[in-house]
DRENDO-1510 file (C-alpha; in Angstrom, 1 decimal, always signed):
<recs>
REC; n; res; u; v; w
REC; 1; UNK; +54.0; -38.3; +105.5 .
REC; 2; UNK; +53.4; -37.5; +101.9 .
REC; 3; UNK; +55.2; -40.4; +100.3 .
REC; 4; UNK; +53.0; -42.6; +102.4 .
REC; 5; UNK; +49.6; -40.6; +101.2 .
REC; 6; UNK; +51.1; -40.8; +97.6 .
REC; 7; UNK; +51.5; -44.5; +97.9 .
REC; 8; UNK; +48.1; -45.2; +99.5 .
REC; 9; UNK; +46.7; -42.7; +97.0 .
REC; 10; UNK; +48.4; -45.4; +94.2 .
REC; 11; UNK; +46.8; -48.1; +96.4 .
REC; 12; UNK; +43.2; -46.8; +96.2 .
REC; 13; UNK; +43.0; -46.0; +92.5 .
REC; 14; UNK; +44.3; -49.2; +91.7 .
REC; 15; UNK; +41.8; -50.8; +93.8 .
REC; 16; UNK; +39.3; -48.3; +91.4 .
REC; 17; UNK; +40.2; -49.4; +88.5 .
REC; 18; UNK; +40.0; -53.3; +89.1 .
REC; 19; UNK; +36.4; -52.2; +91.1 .
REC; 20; UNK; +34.8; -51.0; +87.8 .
REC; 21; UNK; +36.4; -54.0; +86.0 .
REC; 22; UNK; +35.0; -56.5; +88.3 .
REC; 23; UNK; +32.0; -54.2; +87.8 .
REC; 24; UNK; +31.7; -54.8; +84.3 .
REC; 25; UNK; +32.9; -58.3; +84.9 .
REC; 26; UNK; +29.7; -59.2; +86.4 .
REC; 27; UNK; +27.6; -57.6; +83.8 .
REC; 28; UNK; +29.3; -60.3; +81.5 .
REC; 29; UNK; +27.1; -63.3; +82.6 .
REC; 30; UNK; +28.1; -65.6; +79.9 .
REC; 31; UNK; +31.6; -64.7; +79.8 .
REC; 32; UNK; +31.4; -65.3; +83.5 .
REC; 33; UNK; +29.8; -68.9; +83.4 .
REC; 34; UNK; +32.7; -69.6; +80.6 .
REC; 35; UNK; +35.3; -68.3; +83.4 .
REC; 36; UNK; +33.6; -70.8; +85.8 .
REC; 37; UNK; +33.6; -73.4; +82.9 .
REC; 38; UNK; +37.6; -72.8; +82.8 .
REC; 39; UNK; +38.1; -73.0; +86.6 .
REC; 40; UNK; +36.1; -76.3; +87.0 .
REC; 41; UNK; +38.4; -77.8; +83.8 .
REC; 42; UNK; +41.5; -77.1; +85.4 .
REC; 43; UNK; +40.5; -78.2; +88.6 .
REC; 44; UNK; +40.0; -81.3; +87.1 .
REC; 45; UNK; +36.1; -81.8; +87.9 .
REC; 46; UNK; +34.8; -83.5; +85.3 .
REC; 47; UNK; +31.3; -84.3; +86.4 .
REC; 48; UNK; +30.8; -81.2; +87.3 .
REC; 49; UNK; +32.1; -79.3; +84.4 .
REC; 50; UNK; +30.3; -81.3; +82.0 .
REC; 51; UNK; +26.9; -80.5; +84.0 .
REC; 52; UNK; +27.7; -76.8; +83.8 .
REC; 53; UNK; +28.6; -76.7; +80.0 .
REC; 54; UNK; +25.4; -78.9; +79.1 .
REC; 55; UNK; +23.5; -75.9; +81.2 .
REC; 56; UNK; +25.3; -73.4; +79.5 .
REC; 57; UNK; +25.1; -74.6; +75.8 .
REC; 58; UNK; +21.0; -74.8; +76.9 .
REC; 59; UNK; +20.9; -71.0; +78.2 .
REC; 60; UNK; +22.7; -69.8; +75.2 .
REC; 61; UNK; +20.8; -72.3; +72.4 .
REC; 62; UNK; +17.3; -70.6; +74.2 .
REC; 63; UNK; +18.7; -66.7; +73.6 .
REC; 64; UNK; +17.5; -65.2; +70.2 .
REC; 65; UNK; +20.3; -63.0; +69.9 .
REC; 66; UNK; +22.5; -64.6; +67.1 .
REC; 67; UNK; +25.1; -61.4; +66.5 .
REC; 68; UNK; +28.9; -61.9; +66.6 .
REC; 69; UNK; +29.5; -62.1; +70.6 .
REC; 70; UNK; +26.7; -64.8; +70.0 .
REC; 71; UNK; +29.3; -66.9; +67.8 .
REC; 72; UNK; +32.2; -65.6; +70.1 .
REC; 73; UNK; +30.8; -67.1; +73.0 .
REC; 74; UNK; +30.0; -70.1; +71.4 .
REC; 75; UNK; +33.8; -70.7; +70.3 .
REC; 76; UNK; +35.1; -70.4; +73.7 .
REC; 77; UNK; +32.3; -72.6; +75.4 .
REC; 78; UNK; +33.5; -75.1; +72.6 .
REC; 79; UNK; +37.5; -74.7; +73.0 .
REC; 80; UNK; +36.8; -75.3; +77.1 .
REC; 81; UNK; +35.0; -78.5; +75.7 .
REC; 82; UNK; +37.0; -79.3; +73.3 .
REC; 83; UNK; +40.1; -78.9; +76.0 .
REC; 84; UNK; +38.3; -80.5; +78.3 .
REC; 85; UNK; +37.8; -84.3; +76.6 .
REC; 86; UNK; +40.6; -84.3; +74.9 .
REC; 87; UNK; +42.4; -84.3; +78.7 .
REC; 88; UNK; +40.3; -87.3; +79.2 .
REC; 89; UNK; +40.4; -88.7; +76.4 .
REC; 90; UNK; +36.5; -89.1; +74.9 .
REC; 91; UNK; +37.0; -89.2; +71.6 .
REC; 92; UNK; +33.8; -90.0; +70.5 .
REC; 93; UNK; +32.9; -86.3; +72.0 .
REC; 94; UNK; +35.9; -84.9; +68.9 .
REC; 95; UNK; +32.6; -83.2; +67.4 .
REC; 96; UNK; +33.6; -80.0; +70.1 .
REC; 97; UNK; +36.6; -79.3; +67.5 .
REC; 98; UNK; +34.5; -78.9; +64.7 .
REC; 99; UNK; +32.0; -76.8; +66.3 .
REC; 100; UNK; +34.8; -74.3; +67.7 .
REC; 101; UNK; +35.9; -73.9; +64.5 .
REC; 102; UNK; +32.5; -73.5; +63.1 .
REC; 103; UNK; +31.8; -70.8; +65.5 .
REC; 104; UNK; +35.7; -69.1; +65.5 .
REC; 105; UNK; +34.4; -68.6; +60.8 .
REC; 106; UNK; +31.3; -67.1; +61.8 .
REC; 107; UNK; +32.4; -64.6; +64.3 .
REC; 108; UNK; +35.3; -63.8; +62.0 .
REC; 109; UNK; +32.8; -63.2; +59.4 .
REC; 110; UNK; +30.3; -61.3; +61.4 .
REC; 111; UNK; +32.9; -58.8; +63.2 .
REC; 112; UNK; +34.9; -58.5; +59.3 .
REC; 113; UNK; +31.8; -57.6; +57.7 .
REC; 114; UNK; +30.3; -55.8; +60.1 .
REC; 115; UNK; +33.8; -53.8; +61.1 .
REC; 116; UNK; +34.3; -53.3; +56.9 .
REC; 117; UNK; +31.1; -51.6; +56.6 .
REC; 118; UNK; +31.8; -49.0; +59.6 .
REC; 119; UNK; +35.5; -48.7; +57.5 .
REC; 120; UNK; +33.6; -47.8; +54.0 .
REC; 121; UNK; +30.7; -45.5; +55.8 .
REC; 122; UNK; +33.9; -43.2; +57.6 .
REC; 123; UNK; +35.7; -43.4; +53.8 .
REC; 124; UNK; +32.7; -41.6; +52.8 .
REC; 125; UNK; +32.0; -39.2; +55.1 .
REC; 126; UNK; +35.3; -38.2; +56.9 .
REC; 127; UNK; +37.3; -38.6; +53.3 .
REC; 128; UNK; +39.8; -41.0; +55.1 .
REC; 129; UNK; +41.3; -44.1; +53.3 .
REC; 130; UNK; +41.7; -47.5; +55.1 .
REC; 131; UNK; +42.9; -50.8; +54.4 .
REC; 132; UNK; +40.5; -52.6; +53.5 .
REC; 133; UNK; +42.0; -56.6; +53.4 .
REC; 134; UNK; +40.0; -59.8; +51.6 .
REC; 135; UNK; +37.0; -57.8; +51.3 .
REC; 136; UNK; +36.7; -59.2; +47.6 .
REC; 137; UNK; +37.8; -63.0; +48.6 .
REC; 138; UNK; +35.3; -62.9; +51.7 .
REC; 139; UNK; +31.8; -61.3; +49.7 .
REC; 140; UNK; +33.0; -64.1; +47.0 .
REC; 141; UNK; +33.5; -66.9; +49.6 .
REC; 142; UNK; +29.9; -66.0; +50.9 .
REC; 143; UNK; +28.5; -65.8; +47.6 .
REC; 144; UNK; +29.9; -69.7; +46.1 .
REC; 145; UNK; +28.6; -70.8; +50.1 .
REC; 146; UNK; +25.0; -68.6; +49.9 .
REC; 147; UNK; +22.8; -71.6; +50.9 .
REC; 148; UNK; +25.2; -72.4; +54.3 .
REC; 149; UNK; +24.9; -68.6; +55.1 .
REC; 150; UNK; +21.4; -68.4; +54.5 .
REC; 151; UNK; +21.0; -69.6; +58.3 .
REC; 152; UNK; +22.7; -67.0; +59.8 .
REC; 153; UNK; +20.9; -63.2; +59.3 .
REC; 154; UNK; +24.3; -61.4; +60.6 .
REC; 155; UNK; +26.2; -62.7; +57.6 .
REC; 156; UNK; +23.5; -61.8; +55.2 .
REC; 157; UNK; +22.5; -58.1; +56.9 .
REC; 158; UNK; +26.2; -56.8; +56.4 .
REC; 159; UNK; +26.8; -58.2; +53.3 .
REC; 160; UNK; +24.0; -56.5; +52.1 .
REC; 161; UNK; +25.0; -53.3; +53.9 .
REC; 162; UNK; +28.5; -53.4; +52.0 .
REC; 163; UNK; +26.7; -54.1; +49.3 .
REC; 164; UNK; +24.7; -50.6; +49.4 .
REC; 165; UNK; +28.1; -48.9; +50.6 .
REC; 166; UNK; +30.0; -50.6; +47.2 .
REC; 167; UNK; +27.4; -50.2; +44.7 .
REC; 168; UNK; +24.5; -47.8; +45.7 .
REC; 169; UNK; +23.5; -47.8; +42.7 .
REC; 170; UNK; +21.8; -51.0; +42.7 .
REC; 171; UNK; +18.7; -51.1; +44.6 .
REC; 172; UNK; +17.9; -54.5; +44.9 .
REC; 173; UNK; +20.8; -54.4; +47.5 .
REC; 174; UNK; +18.4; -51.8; +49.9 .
REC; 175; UNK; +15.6; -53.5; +48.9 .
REC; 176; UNK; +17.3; -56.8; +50.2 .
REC; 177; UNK; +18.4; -55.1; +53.1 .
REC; 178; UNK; +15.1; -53.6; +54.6 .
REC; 179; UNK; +13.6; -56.9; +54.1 .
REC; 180; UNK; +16.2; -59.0; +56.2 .
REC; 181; UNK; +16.0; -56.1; +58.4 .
REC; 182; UNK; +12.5; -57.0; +59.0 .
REC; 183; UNK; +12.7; -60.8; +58.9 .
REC; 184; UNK; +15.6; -61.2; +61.1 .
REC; 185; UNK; +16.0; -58.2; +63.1 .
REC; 186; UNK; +14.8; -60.4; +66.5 .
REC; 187; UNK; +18.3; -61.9; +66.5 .
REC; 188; UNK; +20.2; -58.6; +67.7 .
REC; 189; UNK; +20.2; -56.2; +70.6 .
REC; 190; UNK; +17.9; -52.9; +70.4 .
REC; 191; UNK; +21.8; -50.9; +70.2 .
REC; 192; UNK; +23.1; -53.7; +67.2 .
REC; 193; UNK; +19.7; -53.0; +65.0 .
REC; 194; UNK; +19.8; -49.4; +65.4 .
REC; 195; UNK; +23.2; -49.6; +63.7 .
REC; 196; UNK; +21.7; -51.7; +60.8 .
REC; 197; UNK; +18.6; -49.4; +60.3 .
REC; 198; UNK; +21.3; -46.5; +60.4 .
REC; 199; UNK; +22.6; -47.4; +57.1 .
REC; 200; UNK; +19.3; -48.2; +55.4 .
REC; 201; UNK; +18.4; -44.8; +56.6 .
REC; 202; UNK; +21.3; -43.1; +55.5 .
REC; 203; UNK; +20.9; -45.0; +52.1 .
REC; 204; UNK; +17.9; -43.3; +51.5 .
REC; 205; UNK; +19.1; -39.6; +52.9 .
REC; 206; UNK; +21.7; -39.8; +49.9 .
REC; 207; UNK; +19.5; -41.1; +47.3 .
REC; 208; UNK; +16.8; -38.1; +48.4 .
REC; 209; UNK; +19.8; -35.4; +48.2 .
REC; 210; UNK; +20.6; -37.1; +45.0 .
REC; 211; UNK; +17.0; -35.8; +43.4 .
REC; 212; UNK; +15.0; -39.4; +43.9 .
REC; 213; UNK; +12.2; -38.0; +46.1 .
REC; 214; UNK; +11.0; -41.7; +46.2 .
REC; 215; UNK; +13.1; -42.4; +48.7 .
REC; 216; UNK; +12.1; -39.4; +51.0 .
REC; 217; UNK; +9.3; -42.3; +51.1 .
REC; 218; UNK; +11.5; -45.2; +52.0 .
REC; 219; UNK; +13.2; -43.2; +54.7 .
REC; 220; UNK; +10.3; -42.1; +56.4 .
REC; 221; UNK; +8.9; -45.9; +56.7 .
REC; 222; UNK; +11.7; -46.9; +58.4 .
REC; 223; UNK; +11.4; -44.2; +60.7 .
REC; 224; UNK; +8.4; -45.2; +61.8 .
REC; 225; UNK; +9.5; -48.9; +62.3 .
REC; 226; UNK; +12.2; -48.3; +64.3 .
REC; 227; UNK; +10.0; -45.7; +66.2 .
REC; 228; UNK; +7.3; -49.1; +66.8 .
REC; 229; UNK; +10.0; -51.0; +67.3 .
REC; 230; UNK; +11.6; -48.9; +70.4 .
REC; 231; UNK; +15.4; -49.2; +68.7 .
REC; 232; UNK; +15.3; -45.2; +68.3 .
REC; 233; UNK; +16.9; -44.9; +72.0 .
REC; 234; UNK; +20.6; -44.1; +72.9 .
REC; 235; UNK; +20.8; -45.5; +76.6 .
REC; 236; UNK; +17.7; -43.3; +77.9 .
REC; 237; UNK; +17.4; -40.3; +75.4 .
REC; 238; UNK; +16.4; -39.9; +71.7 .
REC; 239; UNK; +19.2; -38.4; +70.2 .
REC; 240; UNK; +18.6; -34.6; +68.8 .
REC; 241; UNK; +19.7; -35.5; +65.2 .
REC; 242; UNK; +17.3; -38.6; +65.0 .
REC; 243; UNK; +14.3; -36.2; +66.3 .
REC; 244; UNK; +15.0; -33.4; +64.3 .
REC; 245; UNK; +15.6; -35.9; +61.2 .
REC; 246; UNK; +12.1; -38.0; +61.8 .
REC; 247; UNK; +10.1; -34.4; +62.2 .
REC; 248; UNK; +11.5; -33.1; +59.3 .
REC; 249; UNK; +10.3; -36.2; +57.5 .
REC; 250; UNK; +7.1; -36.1; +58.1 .
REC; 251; UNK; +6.3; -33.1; +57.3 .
REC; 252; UNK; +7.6; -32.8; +54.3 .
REC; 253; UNK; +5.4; -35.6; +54.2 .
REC; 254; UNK; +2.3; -34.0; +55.0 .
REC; 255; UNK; +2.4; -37.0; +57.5 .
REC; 256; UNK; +0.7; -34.5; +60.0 .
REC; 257; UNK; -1.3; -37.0; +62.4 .
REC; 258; UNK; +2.1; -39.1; +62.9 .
REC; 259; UNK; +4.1; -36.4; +63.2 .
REC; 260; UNK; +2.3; -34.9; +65.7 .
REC; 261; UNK; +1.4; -37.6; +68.1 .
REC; 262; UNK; +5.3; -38.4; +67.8 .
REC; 263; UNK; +6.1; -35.0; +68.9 .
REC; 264; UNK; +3.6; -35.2; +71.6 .
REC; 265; UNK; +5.0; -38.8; +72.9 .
REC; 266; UNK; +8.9; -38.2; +72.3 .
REC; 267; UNK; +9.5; -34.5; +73.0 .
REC; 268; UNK; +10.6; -35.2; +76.9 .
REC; 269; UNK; +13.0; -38.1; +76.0 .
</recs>
């Protein structure tokens, strides 16, 4: 009966497709303690949500990662708070509001800044044109609020970034930006600070093409940190243009020794 098999066919990839979601879904362990966090508020089990968002608020405080799913997180734990005593009615507890907003700025920030700079480094090499909205208004409102954003590295690392996208000619901004790098760079995932050394990087490729053979320099020491560092991996390989890029660095160099023992340790990956 083929319209049968078509419909069972139907059946099974729909089945699939929420299988790899669920898949995914479980991969997602604070999003998934924030679903629990929902469940427990609707259900109307106050003890017991407010024991599972004082754990959760612990596990997240103790993570070091402080990048933009960091602050995301951190507003929804705070609007399921925030929901949650309002329904019964603590308002002594009000302080939830003000963190959820807190949190809702900084991931707007982080993700604008960070989203911006990907915008201006595909103007520049794909000779596209985007929009790019309150770019001006945002790098001012950071700069009149410098000593609040000091605490947060993500705000400081892309604005710095845009700043070497907007004005390459200044190089206090790269400066600025490789020494954040290396303060800060703890507080993001091994894929998230590959990204950031990626535009240092490329900073210094244009300024060598330009003529300045000092920063043939510059690009090969950041090559070698994120080579001591382990951040050079996509998933399980070393991507062909990164090798080819780090070799060809060295030796012109005359960085034999390190380029050798790198060829020797990275060659199978």
């Amino acid at each position: 009966n083929i319209a049968r098999l078509h419909n069972i066919m139907s059946d099974a990839y729909t089945l699939l497709l929420d299988f790899l979601a669920y898949n995914n879904y479980e991969k997602e362990k604070t999003r998934k303690k924030i679903h629990t966090l929902t469940a427990l508020r609707k259900k109307e089990l106050h003890s017991l949500f407010e024991n599972r968002l004082e754990q959760l608020k612990k596990t997240e405080a103790a993570s070091a990662i402080r990048d933009e799913h960091y602050f995301y997180h951190h507003y929804l734990i705070e609007s399921e708070a925030e929901e949650h005593f309002s329904r019964i009615g603590k308002r002594k507890l009000d302080e939830s509001l003000q963190h959820k907003v807190d949190n809702l700025d900084l991931f707007f920030l982080s993700a604008k800044l960070k989203y911006t700079c990907e915008m201006l480094n595909r103007q520049r090499i794909l000779s596209t044109t985007y929009n790019l909205r309150m770019v001006d208004q945002l790098m001012e409102y950071i700069k009149s609020n410098q000593a609040y954003f000091d605490h947060y590295p993500v705000i400081g690392i892309y604005t710095k970034i845009m700043q070497t996208l907007r004005e390459p000619d200044n190089e206090t901004h790269f400066h600025g930006l490789v020494s954040l790098l290396e303060k800060h760079g703890k507080h993001f995932t091994n894929e998230e600070l590959r990204g950031m050394y990626k535009y240092a990087e490329n900073y210094c490729i244009r300024k060598t093409n330009a003529g300045n053979a000092l920063y043939l320099k510059e690009l090969f020491g950041l090559y070698k940190k994120t080579v001591d560092k382990e951040i050079i991996f996509e998933g399980d390989y070393l991507p062909q243009g990164t090798y080819k890029n780090i070799i060809s660095a060295g030796t012109r160099l005359k960085e034999f020794g390190w380029t050798e023992k790198f060829v020797n340790t990275y060659t199978q990956h």
